[in-house]
VOMAR-185107 format. One record per residue: residue in one letter; x, y, z of N, C-alpha, C, O, CB in turn. Coordinates in steps of 0.05 Angstrom, whole numbers, plus 5000, padded with zeros to 4 digits. Atoms other than C-alpha are relative to their C-alpha. Glycine has a CB too. Example, Ala and Ser with C-alpha at 12.3 -4.5 7.8 and 13.67 -1.06 7.14 Angstrom:
a501849765000524649105156501850245000503950245013498050015025s498449764999527349795143498550225014499550445018500950094971
# end
This chain:
x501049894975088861164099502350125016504149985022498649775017x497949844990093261694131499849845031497949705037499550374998x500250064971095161524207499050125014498949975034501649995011x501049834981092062034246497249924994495650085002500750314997x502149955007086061784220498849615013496749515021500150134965x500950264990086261064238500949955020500549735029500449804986x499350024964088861134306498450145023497750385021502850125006x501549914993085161194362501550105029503850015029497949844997x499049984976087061474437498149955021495750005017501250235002x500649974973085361354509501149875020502149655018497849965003x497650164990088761244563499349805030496949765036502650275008x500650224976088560754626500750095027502850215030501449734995x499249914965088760874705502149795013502349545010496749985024x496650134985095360674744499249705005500449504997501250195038x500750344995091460044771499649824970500949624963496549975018x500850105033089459824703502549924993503049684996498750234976x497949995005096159924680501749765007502749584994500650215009x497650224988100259534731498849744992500449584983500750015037x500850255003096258954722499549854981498749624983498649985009x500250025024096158944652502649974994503049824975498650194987x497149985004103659024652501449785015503749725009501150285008x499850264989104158414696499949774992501449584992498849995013x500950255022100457984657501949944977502849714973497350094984x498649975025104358174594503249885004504349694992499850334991x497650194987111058054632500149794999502449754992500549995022x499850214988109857354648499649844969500349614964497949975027x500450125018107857244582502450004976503049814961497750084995x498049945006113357544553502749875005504449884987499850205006x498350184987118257074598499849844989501649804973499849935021x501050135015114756604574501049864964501749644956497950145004x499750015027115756694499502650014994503449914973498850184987x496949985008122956854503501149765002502749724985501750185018x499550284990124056164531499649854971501349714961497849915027x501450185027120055854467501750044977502749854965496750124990x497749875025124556304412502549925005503649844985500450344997x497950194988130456034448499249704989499649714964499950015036x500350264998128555294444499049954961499549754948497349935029x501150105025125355334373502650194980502650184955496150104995x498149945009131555714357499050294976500550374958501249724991x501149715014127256374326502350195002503650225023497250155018x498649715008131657004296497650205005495550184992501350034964x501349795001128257594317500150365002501550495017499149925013x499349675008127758354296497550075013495449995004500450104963x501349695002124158894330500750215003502350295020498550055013x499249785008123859514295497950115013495949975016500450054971x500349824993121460144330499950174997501450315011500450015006x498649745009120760734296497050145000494950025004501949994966x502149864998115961354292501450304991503950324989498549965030x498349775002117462074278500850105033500250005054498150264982x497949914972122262534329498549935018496449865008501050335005x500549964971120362484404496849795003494949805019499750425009x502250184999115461924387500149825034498349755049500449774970x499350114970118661614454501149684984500649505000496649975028x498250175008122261074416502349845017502749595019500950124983x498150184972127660934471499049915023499549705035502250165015x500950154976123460954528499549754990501149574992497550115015x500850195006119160484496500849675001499549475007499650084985x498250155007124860034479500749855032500449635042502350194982x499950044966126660104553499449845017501149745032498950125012x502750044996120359854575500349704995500849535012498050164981x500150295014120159264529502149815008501549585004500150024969x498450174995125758924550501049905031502749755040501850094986x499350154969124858884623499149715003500249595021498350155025x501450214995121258294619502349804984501749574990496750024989x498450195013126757904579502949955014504050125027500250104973x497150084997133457554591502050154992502450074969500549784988x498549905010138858014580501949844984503049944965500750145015x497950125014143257504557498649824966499549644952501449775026x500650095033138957374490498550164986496850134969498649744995x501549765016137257994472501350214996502150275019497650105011x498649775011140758584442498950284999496550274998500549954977x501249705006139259354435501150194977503050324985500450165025x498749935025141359634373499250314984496850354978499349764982x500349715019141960394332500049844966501449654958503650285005x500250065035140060294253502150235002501350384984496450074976x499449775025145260894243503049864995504549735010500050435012x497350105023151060724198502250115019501950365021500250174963x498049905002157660834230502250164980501750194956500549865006x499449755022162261314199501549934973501450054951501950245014x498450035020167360844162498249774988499549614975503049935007x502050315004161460274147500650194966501350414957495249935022x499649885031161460264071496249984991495050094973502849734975x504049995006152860084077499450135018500550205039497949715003x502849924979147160344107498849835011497549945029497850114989x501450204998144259684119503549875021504149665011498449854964x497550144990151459454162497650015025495949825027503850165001x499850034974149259624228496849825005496549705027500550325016x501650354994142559084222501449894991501849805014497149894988x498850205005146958644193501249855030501049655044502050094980x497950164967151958664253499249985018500449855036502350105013x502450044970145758744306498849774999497649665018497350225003x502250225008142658214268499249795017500849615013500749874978x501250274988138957654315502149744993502949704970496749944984x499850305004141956944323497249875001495049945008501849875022x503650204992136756384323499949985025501949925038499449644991x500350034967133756394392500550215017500350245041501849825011x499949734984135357094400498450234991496850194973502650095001x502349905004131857744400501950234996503950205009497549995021x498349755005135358494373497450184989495950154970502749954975x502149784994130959094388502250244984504550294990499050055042x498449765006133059694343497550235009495250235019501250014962x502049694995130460424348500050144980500150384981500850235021x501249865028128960534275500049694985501049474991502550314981x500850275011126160094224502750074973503650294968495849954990x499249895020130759964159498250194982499750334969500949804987x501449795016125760404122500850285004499850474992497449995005x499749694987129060974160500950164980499550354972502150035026x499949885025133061204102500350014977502050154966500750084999x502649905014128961134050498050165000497250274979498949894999x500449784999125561554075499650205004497450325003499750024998x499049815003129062064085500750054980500450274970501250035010x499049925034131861994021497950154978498450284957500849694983x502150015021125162063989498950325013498150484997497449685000x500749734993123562724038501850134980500650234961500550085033x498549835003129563054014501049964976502950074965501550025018x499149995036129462793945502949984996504350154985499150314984x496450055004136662523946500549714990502749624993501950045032x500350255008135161863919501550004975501749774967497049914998x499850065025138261993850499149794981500549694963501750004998x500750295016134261463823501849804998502449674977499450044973x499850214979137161013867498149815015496349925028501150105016x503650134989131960453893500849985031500649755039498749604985x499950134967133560453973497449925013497749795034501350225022x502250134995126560293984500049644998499649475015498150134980x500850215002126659683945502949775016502649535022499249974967x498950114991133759533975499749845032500749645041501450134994x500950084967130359514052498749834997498949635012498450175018x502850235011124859114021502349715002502649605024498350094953x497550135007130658613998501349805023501849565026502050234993x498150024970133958604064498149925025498649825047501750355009x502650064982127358534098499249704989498549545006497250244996x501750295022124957864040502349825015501449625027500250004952x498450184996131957564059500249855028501249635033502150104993x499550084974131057534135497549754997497649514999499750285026x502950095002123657344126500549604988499349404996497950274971x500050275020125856684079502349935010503949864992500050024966x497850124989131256484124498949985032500449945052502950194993x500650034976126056474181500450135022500250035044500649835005x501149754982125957114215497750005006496049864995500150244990x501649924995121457394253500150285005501550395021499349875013x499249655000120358124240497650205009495950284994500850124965x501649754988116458614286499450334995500950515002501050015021x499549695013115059274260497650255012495750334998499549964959x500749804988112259794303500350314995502550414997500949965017x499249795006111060464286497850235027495450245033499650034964x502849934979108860934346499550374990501250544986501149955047x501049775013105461554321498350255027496550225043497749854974x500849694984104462324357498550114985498650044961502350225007x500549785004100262914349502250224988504550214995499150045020x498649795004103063514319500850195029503050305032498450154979x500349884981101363834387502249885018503950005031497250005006x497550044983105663344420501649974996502949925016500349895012x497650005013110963314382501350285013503150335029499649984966x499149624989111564114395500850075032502550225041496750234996x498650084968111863934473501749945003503650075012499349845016x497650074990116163564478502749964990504449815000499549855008x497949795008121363924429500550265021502750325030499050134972x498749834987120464484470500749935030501850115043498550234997x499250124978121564104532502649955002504350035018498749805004x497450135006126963814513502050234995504150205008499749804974x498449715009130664464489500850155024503050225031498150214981x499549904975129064744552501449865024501349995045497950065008x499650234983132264134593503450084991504250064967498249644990x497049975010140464354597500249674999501549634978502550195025x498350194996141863594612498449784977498749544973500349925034x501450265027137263274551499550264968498350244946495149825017x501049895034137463854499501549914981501249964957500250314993x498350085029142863504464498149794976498649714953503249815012x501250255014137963014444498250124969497849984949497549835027x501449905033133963494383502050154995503650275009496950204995x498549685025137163924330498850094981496649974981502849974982x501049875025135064254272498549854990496149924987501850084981x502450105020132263714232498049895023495749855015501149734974x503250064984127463494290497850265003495350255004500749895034x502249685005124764274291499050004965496850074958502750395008x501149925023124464274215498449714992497149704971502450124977x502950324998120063534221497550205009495550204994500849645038x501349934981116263924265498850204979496750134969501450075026x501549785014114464574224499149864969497950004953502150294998x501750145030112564034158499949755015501449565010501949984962x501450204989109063614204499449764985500149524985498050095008x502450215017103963364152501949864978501849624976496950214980x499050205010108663204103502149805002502849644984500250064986x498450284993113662734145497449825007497949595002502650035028x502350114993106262474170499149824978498549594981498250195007x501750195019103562244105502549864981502249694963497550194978x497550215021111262034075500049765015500149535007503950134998x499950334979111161584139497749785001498049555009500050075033x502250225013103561304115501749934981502949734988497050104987x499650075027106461244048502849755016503049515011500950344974x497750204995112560874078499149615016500049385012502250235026x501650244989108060374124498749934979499049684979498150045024x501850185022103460174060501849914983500849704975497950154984x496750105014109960004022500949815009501949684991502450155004x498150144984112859544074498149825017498949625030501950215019x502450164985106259274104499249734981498049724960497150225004x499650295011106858534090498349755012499049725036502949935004x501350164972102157964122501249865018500649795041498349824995x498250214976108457574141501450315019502850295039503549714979x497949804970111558224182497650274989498150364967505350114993x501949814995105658744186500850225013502550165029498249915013x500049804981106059444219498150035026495849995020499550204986x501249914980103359614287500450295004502150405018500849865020x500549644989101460384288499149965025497049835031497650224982x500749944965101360524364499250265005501050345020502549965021x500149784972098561214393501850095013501649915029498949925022x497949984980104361464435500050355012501650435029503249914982x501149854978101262104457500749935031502150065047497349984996x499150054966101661804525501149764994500249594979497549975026x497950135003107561434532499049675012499949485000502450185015x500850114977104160944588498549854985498749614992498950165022x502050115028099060724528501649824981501549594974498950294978x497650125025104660634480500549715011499549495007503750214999x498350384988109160084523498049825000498449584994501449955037x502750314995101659704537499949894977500349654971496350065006x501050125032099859684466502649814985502449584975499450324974x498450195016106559474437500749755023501249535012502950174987x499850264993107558964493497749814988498049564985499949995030x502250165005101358704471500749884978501249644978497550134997x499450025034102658704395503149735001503349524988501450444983x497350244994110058284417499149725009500449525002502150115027x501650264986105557754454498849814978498949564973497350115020x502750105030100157734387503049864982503149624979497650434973x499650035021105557714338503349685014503949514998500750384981x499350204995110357204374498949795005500149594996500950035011x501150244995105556724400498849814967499049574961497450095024x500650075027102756684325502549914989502649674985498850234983x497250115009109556594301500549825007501349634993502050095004x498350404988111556014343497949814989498649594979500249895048x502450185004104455704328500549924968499449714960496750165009x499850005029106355754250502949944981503349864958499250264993x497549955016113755864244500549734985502649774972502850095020x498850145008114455154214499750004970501349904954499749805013x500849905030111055364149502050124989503350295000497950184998x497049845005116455534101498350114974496350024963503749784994x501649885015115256074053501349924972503649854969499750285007x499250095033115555923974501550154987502050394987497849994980x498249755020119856093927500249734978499949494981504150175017x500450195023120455793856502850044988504050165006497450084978x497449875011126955933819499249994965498349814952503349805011x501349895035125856323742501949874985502149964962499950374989x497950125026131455873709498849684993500349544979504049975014x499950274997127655153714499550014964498550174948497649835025x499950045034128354893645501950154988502750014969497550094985x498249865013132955333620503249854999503849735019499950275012x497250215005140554983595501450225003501250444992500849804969x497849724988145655383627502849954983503949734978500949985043x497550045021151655493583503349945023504250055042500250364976x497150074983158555153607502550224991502150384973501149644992x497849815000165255553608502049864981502549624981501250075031x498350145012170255513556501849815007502949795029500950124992x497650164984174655003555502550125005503250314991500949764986x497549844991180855213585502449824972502249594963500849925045x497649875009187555343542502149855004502049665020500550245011x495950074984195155163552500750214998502550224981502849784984x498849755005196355913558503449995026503849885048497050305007x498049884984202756143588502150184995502150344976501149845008x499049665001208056643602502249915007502249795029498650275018x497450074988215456523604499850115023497950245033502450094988x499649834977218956683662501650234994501050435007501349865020x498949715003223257223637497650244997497550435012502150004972x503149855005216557583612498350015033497750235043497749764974x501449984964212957403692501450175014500450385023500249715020x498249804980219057693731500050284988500250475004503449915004x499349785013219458253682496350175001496350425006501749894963x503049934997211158433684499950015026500350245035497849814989x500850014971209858243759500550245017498650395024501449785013x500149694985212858833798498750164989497250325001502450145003x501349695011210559283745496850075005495550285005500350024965x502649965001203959093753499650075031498750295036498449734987x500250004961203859033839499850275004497950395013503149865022x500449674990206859803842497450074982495950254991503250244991x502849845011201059943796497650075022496550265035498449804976x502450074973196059663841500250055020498250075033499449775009x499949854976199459933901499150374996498350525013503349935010x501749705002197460663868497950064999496850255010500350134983x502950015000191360493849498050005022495950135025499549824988x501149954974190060243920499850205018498050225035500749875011x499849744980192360883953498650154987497950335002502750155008x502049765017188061293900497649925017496950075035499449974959x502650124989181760873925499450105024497350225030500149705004x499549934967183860993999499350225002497550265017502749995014x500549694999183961763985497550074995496550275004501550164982x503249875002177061783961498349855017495949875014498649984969x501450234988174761284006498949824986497649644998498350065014x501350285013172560813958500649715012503049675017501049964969x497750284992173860083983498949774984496949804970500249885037x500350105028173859483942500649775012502149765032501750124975x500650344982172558663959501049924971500650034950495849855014x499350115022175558253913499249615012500349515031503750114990x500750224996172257533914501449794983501649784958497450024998x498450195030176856833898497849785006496349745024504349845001x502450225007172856253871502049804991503849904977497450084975x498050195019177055633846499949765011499449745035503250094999x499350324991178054843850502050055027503750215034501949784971x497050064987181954613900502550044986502849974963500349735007x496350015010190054763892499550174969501150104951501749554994x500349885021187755203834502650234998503850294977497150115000x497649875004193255673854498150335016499150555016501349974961x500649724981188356213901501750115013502250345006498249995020x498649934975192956293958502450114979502650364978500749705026x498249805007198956463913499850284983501350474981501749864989x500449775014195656923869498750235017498050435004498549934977x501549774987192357373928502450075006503250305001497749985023x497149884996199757333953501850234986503150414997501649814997x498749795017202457693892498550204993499350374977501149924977x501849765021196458133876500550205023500250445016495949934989x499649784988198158483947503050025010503350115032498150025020x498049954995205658473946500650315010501750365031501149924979x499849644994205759293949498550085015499350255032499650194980x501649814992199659453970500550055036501349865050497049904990x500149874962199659794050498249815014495849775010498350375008x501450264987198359214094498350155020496250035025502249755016x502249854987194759734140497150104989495250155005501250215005x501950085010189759784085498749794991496449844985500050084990x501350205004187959134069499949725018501649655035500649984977x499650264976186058454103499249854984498049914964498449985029x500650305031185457714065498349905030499249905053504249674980x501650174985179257364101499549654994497349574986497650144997x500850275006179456614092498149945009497650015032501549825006x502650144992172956224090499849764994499649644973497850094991x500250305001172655614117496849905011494950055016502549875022x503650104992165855114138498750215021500150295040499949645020x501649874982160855524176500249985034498649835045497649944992x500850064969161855574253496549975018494350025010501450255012x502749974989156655474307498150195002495750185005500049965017x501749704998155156184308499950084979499750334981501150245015x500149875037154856344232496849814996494749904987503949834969x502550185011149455764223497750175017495650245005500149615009x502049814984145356194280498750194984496650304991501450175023x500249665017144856774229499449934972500849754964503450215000x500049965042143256814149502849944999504749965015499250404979x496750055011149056614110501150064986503049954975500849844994x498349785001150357214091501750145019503650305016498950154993x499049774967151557474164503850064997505150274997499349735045x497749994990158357244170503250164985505550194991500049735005x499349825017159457684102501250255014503450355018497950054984x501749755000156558234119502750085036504250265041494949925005x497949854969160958324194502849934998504449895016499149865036x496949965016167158284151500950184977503050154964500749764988x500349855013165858804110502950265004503550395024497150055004x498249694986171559364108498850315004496550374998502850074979x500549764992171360074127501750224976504050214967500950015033x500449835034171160594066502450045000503750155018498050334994x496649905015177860664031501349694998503149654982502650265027x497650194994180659944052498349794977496149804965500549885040x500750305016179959294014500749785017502149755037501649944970x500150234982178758644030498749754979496649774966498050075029x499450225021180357903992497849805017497849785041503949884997x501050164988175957454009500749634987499649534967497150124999x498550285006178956743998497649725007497349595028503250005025x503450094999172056353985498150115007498850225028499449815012x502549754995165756753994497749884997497549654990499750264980x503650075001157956743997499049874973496649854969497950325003x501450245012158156253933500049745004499249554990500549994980x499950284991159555713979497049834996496149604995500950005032x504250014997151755773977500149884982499249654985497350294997x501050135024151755563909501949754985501549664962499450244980x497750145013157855103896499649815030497849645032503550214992x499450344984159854633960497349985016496649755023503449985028x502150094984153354743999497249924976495149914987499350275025x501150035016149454603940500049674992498349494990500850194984x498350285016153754003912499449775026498149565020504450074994x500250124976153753693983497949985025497949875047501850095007x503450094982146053764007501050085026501149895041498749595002x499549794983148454324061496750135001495550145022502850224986x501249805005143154704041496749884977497149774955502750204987x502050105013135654534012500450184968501450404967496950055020x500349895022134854673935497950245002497650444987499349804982x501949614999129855253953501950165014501350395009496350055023x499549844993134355583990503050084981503950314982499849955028x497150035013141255483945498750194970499650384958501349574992x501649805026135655713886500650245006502350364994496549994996x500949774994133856313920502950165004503150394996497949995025x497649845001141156503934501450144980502850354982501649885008x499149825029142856683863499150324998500750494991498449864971x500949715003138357333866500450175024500650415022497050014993x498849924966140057453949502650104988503150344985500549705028x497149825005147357523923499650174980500650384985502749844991x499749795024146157893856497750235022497850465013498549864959x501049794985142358323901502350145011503350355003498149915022x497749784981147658473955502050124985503450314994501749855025x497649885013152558573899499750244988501550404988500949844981x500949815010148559063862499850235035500650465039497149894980x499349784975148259403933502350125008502350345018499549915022x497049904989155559463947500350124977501050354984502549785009x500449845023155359743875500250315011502050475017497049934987x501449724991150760313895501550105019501350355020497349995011x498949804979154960513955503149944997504549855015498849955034x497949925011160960593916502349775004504749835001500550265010x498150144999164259943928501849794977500649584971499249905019x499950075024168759713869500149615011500549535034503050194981x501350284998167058883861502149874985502450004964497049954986x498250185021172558383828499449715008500149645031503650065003x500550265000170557673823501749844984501849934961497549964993x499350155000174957083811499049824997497449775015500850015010x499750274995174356403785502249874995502349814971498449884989x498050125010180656073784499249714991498549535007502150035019x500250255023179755513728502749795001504949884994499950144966x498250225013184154863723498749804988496349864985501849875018x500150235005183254203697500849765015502949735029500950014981x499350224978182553543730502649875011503049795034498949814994x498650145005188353263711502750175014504150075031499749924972x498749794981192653833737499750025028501650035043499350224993x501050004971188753863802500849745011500649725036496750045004x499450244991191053153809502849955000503549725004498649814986x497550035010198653293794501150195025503150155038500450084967x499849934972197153853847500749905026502749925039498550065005x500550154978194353463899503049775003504649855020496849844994x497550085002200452943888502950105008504649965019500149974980x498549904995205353403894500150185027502350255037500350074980x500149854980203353793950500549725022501949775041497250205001x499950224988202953033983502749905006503349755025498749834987x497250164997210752923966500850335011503350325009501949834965x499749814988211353704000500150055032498150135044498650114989x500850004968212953714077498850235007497150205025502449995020x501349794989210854454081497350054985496250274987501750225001x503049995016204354354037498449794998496649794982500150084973x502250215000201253664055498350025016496349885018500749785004x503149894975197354034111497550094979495150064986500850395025x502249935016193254294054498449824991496149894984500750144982x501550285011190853564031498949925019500149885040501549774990x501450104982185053334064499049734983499949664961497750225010x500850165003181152774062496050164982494350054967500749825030x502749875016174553264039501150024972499749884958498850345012x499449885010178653543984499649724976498749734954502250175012x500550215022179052733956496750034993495850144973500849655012x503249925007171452763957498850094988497150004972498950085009x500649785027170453393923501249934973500249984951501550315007x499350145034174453063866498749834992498249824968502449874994x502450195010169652513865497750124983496550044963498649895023x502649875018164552993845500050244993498650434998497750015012x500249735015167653413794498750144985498850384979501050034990x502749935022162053383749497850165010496950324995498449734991x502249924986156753603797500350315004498850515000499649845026x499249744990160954143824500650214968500150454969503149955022x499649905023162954353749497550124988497850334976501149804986x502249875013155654483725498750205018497050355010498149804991x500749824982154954833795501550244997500650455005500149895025x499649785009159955293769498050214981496850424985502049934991x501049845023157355443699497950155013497850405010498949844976x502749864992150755603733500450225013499250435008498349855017x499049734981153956063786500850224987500150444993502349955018x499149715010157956503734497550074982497050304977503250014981x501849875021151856453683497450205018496550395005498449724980x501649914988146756703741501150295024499650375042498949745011x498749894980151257193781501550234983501750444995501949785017x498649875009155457543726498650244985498350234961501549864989x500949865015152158173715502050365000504450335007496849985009x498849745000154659003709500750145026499150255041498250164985x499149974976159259163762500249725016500649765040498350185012x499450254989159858393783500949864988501649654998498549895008x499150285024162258033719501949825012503949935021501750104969x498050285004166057383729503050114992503050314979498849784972x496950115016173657303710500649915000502349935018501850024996x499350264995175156673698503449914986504449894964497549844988x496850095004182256473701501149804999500949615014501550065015x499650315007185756023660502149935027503550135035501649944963x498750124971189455643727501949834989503849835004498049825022x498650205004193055123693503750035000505449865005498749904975x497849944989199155443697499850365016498550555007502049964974x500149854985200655933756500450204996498850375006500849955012x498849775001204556443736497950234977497150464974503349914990x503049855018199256603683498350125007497350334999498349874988x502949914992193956653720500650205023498550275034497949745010x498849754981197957203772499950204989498950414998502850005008x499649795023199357573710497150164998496850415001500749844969x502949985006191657553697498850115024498350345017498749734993x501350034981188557593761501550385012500050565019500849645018x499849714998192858293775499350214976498750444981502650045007x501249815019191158593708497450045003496950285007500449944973x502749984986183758513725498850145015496750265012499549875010x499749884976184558773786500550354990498850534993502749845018x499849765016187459383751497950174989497450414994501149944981x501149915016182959463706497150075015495250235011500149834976x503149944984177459423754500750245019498750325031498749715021x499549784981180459983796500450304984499750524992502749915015x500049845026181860383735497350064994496950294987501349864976x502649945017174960383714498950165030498050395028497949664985x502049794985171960633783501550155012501250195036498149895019x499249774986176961193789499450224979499950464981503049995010x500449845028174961463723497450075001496450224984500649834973x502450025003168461403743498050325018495650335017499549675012
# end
């Protein structure tokens, strides 16, 4: 069913209006208070073709709310963002809060799909994706689309044109929307029947008269929140496709090693490598995350040390990840990824990463088994995404053995400048090496696919696994300059 066809118009008298917009206010107060207290994430998207009135609207909607728990947000990508999908990430809702954008993620998709630039690329199903993950982490997602005439679209282009102090607001592609009306009209049906879901539905609004618009979508914000709070405790299903299946364990580790005359004599050679490689990357803007994974005292921290001896400390930054703050648990637990992301050309080490999901919050009942399940295909998702927008991927597991990790731990204990690193968690986690050990295998067997593979590093001695851990690196930089 095209939109022009299932929408209806008429409009309301000023009295009508105010008093209808009164009502809605109070109710609206109301509800913000409730999403607060029940601790609701909430998204509303806003979108329609050009001069749909999208900002007013936006405007509008948020008088009635608390400024201090609510946000206003652009879907458009900044210039050095390395996604399309960053700027919901970094607008993204806390629990209890509310982030109003002025396009839905579907925005480009489709565009991509007008202008046929998709290379058989899926950004459809990536919004979809990005939309499933909020949804199953207890979003609440509003999706408004407010829909014009051709006739008025054409107004108020040429209005606007004629306006010295608002013509900056169209250009070219809102005139060439305009003269292939019908087919941004029926790409934007085709885009709402795609994305129209029972848990986050579309609201086609009318927006002919602007005065119509704000009533209806206040209304629709009232319907689809009050239902929400009345329901949100329902959690949605998910099964995970590996039950039964025997996940294969990782070789046993080695006694490999590498004199030292051979280490000192390799090491620089390899660093200036990687410092060229990194400035090649930089020049094309490519940028590139390199994720470490490893036991305790496995030897992470010294091997990120040497893998960026050369490289331009103005291009890169090492992010340590430690337990989740108060404001990270507010958000998906990806968020606190995702607004650490670098800006195109640079790299960035991440020193534990988003498999905490599947290793200590897993091991340690952080996290329910439906949601630790479901994270295996959430990350092989986002990874295959940073993929697609050209970001090269190096994953780390640094490997030891217990017995080593215990010779570690010991020694860092008889160390004045390294017994800060021994905790009392760290004994714990050795208690339950077994648990955490099959939580590996599972992680590299469910996670290691093309453009994400694993490299698992023998750890047991250090200097080895430096050796290793920069050839990798290499080779992974090598491959996507060739590419």
């Amino acid at each position: 069913m095209k939109l022009a066809e299932r929408d209806t118009f008429f409009d309301l008298s000023s009295a009508e209006l105010a008093k209808l917009i009164k009502s809605i206010e109070l109710q609206l107060i109301n509800l913000q208070r409730q999403i607060a207290d029940e601790g609701i994430p909430v998204f509303i998207l806003i979108d329609g073709l050009s001069t749909a009135g999208k900002s007013a609207c936006i405007s509008h909607l948020v008088q009635a709310f608390d400024p201090r728990f609510y946000r206003v947000a652009s879907g458009i990508k900044k210039k050095n963002q390395i996604s399309w999908l960053q700027p919901f990430w970094d607008a993204g809702p806390a629990k209890g809060s509310i982030s109003f954008f002025d396009r839905s993620w579907y925005r480009i998709p489709f565009r991509k799909e007008i202008a046929e630039q998709g290379g058989g690329r899926t950004y459809f199903d990536e919004a979809l994706e990005f939309e499933k993950k909020h949804l199953l982490n207890g979003a609440l997602v509003i999706k408004i689309f407010l829909n014009i005439s051709h006739d008025t679209q054409s107004e108020r282009l040429a209005s606007l044109k004629n306006d010295k102090k608002l013509s900056w607001r169209v250009d070219k592609h809102d005139f060439e929307q305009n003269e292939n009306f019908t087919k941004y009209q029926n790409a934007a049906d085709e885009m709402i029947e795609r994305s129209d879901f029972p848990e986050s539905p579309w609201a086609i609004i009318p927006a002919d008269n602007p005065h119509y618009a704000f009533l209806k979508a206040s209304e629709y914000l009232v319907d689809s929140i009050s239902k929400f709070i009345n329901e949100h405790k329902q959690v949605l299903s998910f099964s995970s496709s590996l039950d039964g299946c025997e996940i294969p364990k990782r070789p046993n580790l080695q006694s490999l090693d590498i004199s030292k005359k051979d280490y000192e004599k390799q090491l620089p050679k390899l660093q200036k490598r990687l410092q060229e490689l990194s400035f090649k990357l930089y020049k094309k803007k490519r940028s590139a995350i390199i994720l470490f994974e490893g036991w305790d005292a496995a030897g992470k921290g010294g091997a990120i040390k040497r893998l960026l001896r050369y490289v331009d400390p103005r291009n890169y930054r090492v992010c340590p990840i430690a337990a989740p703050s108060s404001e990270d648990k507010k958000h998906h637990y990806m968020w606190r990824f995702w607004t650490q992301f670098p800006d195109l050309g640079n790299l960035l080490v991440f020193d534990r990463t988003w498999y905490g999901r599947v290793l200590v919050e897993r091991v340690e009942g952080f996290c329910a088994e439906e949601e630790w399940q479901r994270a295996y295909d959430e990350i092989a998702l986002t990874e295959k995404h940073l993929n697609e927008e050209g970001v090269v991927l190096v994953k780390f597991w640094v490997d030891i053995d217990k017995e080593v990790q215990k010779e570690r731990f010991d020694l860092r204990l008889k160390t004045e400048h390294k017994s800060w690193k021994i905790t009392e968690e760290d004994w714990r986690n050795r208690e339950k090496w077994e648990l955490y050990d099959d939580a590996v295998n599972e992680m590299i067997f469910r996670t290691s696919r093309k453009g994400a593979k694993w490299n698992v590093i023998e750890g047991n001695n250090k200097k080895y696994a430096r050796i290793q851990v920069l050839e990798q690196t290499i080779k992974a930089f090598e491959k996507a300059l060739k590419a």
